[in-house]
C-alpha positions as CSV (number, residue, x, y, z in Angstrom):
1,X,0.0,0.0,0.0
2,X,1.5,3.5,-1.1
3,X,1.8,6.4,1.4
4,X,0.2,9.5,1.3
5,X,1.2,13.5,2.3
6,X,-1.2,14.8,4.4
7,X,-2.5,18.5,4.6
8,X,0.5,18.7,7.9
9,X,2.9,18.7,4.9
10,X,5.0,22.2,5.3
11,X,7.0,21.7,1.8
12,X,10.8,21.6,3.4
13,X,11.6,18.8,0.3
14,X,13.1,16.5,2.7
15,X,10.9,13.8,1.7
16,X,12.1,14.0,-1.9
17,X,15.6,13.1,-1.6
18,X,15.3,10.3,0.8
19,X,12.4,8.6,-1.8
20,X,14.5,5.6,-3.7
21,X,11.7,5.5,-6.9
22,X,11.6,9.1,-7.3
23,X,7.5,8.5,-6.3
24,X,7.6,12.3,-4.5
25,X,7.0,15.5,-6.6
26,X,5.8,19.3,-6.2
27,X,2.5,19.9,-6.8
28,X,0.9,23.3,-5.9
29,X,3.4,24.1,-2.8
30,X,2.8,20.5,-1.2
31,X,4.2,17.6,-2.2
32,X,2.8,14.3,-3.3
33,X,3.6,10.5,-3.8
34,X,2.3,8.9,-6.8
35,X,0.9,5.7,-6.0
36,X,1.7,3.6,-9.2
37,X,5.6,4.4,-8.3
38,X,5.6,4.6,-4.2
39,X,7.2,1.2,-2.9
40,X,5.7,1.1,0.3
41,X,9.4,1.6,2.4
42,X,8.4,4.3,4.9
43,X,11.7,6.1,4.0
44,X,10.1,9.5,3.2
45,X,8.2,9.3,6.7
46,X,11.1,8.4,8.4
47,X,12.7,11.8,7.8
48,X,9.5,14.1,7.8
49,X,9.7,16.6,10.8
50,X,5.9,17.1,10.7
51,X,4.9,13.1,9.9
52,X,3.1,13.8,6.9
53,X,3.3,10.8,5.0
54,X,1.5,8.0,6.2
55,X,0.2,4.6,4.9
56,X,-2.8,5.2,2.8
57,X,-5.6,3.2,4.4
C-alpha cells in the first residue's frame, strides 16, 4: 500500500531526496507521492519533521 502526504505537509523537500523511486514531486506548494511508483518503504516518513506521509488506508 503506497503512502500518502497529508495536509500537515509544510513543503521543506526533505521527503524528496530520501524517496529511492523518485515516487515524490511538487504539486501546488505541497508535495505528493504517486501511487503507481511509491514502494511502500516508509523512508520519506522516516525523515519528515511534521509526519506527513503516512500509509494510505
Amino acid at each position: 500500500m503506497a503512502y500518502k502526504i497529508s495536509d500537515d505537509c509544510t513543503a521543506c523537500g526533505t521527503c524528496v531526496e530520501e524517496c529511492a523511486v523518485e515516487a515524490i514531486s511538487e504539486n501546488d506548494g505541497k508535495y505528493v507521492i504517486d501511487p503507481e511508483i511509491c514502494i511502500d518503504c516508509g523512508a520519506c516518513a522516516g525523515v519528515c519533521p511534521v509526519e506527513a506521509p503516512k500509509p494510505e488506508e
